[in-house]
N, C-alpha and C positions, 0 to 999 in steps of 0.2 A: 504494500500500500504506500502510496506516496505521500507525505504529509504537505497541503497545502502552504503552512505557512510555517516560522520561527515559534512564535508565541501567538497564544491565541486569551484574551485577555479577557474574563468573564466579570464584567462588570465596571460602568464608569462612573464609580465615587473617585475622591481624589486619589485613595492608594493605590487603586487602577489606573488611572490616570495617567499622573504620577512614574509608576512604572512600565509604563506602555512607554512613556516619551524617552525617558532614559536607554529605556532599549533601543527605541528609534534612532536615536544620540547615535548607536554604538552600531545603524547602518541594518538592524534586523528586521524580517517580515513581521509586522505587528498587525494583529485584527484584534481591535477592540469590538465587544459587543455588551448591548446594554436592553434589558426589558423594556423601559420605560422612551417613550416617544421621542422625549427634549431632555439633553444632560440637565442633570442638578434639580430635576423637576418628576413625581413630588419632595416637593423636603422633607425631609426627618429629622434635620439636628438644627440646634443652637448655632451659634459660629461666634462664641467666644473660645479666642484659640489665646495662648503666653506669645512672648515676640521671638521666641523659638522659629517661629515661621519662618523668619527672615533667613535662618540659615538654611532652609530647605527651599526656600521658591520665593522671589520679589515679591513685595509687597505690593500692589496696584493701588491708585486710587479708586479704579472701577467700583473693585468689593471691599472697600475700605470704609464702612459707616461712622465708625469711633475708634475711640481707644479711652483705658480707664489705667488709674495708678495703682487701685488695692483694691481691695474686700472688706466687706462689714459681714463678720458672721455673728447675726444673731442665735444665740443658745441658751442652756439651762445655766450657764455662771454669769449672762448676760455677754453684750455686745464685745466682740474682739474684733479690732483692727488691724487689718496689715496693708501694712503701706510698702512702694517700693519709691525709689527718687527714679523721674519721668516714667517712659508708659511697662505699665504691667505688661497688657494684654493687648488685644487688636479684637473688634468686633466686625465680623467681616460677612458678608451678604455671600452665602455658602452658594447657594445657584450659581450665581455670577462668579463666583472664587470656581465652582467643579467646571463650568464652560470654558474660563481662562486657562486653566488645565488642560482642554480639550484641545487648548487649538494646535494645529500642525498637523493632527492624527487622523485626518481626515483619509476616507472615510472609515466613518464607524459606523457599523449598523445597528438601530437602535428599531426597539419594538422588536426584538429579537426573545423571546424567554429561554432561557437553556432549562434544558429539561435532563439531561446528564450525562456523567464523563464517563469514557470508558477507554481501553486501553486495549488496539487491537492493531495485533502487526505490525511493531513499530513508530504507531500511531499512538495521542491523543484525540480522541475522536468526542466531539461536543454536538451531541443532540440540540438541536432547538425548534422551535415550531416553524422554521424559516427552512429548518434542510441542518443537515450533516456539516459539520467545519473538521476540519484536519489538522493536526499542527504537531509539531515536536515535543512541547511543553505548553502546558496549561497553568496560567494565575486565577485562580480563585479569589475575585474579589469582589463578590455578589454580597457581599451586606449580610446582615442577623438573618439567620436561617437558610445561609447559605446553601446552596443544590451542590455543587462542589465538594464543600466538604462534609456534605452528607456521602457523597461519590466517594470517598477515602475513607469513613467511615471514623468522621472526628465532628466534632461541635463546642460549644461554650459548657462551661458547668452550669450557666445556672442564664435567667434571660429576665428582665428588667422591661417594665415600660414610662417611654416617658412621653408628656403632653406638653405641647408649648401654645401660648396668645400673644400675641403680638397685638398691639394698638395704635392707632398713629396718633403718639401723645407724644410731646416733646419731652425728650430727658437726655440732657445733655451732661449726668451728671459724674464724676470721675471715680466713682466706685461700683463695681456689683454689691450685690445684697444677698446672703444666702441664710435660710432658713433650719436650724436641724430642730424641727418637732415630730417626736414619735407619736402623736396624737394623729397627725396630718400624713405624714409619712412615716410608718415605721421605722422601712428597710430603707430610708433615703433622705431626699432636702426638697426644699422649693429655691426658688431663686429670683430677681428682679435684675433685665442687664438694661443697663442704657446703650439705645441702640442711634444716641442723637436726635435724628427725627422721630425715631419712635420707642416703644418701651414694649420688651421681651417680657413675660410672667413662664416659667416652667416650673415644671416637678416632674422628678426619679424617684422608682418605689416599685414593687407590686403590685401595691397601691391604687399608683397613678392615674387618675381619671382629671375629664372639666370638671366635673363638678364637685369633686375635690379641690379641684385647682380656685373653682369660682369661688366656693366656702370660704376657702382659705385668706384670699384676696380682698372678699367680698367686691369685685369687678362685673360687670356684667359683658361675658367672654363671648355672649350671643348678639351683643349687639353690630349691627351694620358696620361695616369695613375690618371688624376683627377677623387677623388671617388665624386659623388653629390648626395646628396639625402634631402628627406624633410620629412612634414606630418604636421596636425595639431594641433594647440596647443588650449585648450580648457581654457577661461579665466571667471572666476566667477562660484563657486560652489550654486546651490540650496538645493533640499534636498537630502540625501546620503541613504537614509533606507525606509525600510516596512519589514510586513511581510517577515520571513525567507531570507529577501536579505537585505545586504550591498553593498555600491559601495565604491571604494577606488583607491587612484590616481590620472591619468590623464581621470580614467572612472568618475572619481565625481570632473574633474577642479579644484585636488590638488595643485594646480599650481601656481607661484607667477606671477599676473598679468603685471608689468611690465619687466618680463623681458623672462616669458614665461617658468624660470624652475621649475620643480618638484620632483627632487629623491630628497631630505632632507624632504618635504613635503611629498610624497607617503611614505616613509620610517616610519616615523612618526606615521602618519595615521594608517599603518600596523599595527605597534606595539599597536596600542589602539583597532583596528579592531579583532587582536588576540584575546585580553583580553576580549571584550564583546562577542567575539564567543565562549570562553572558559565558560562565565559564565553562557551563552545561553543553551548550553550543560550540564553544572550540574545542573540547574534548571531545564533541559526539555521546556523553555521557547524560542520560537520563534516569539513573539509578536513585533507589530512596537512598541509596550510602551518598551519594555524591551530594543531594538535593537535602540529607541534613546537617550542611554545615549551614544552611540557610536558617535553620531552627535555631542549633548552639549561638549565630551571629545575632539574632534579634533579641533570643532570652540575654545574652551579654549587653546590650545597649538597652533594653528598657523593660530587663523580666525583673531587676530589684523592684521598680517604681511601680508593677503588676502587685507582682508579692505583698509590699507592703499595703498596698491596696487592696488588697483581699483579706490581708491578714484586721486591717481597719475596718472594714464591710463587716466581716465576723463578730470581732468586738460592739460594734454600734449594734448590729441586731438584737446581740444579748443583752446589751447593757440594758437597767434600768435608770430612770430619770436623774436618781442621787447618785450612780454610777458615771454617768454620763457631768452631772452637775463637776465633779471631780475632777474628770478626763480635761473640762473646758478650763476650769480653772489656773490646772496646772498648763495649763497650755497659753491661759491668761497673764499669768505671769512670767512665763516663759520667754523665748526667744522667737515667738513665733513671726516675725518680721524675715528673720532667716531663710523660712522655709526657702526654695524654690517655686515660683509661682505653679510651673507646672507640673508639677506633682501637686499641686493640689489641685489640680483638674483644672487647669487655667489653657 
């Protein structure tokens, strides 16, 4: 069987993206495919990213809405600040960030669904409702409930939902606001981003509903021009590879367990996914030996910042209120300024 292409790239969020273009960089047959009709559309996430960005991909004005300098977490030992000197974060208009990603890659077929991988003769062979693809290597980067890596026969441990409203209300202000009430959220937070021209409301949980979210707020999330929307968030990565497939992203639960984001992690990921696809291909080698140094390289760059975030997840769930009043405290008068913004999910 003759394999149509290099890499055939299931899925166009930014980790796919991302590493679709890098491969291209490096002169490979790349077919990006994607479900949904228009890149970056429907949305699912936030787009408050840390300025981590910068060292992975320029910053545009395009998807550039804001930018903030710290955090207000409200908690059980009361209000903690963390401030950093100039910008924290970047609040960035994801559509338009996954489109700018896009360009160059053209064509991509989209309104494509893959329906699954299999591995015959040499081949990668990607089912979709469109026809048969072909390729040497396959990226799995189809998002929370991946087809992919259901096709390797790996997943997340555990799967989160989250709801976000958005309103066109001016909030120009230089901090997020996040929320830990176990009343509201159990297993999770709500948050408030200023989004400049407008003003973000979400929550992560089990939980997670509107009308949760409305309660919470007391906002009325139904009224005329509110955009809402949600989807899954996929928390704890297993394994990412086999034979001729990788998974990468929100399809292999790139994800910072506490607070649910992933473009600094998918981003990441891409860039190491590149490189063992690159290598893959001058060796002629498709082997899971070969394809897991791709695994060892990611857990090395961002499996502590998983870990401790899971190991955090845990703790929160069990804690009770006086447990937790505790946990804030000492964190109150800590050094919490220190942290890293992203590792806290920024």
């Amino acid at each position: 069987m003759q394999c149509m292409h290099d890499v055939i790239v299931v899925g166009a969020g930014p980790a796919g993206l991302y590493a679709a273009k890098l491969l291209k960089e490096k002169g490979l047959d790349i077919l990006v495919i994607e479900e949904h009709e228009n890149i970056g559309e429907p949305n699912h996430c936030s787009g408050l990213v840390s300025t981590n960005l910068e060292k992975l991909v320029p910053v545009e004005d395009d998807f550039l809405e804001h930018t903030v300098s710290g955090a207000v977490m409200h908690t059980p030992a009361g209000d903690i600040k963390l401030q950093k000197p100039g910008i924290a974060a970047y609040v960035i208009n994801r559509p338009v960030f996954d489109r700018s990603l896009a360009k160059g890659l053209e064509p991509l077929i989209t309104h494509a669904r893959c329906k699954s991988v299999t591995i015959e003769r040499g081949c990668a062979v990607v089912r979709t409702d469109k026809g048969d693809l072909k390729s040497r290597l396959v990226l799995g980067c189809d998002g929370p409930g991946s087809v992919v890596a259901k096709a390797i026969g790996t997943g997340p441990r555990e799967m989160l939902k989250g709801v976000i409203a958005i309103e066109n209300t001016k909030d120009t202000s230089e901090n997020v606001e996040l929320w830990f009430d176990k009343k509201a959220a159990p297993d999770g937070f709500l948050w408030k981003i200023p989004r400049g021209g407008r003003t973000e409301y979400g929550m992560m949980s089990t939980m997670a509903g509107f009308e949760r979210l409305t309660s919470f707020f007391k906002n009325d999330f139904n009224a005329p021009g509110i955009e809402k929307f949600g989807g899954f968030v996929p928390i704890g990565p297993r394994r990412t590879y086999s034979d001729r497939v990788m998974i990468v992203g929100d399809a292999a639960a790139h994800v910072k367990p506490w607070s649910g984001g992933g473009v600094i992690y998918g981003l990441t990921a891409a860039v190491i996914a590149a490189e063992i696809a690159g290598r893959a291909i001058e060796k002629n080698d498709f082997s899971a030996d070969l394809l897991s140094e791709y695994e060892k390289r990611w857990r090395d760059e961002i499996g502590k910042g998983i870990t401790l975030g899971l190991m955090f997840r845990e703790f929160y769930k069990q804690a009770d209120e006086e447990t937790l009043k505790d946990f804030f405290s000492e964190m109150k008068s800590g050094k919490a300024n220190e942290l890293d913004m992203d590792l806290l999910g920024f």
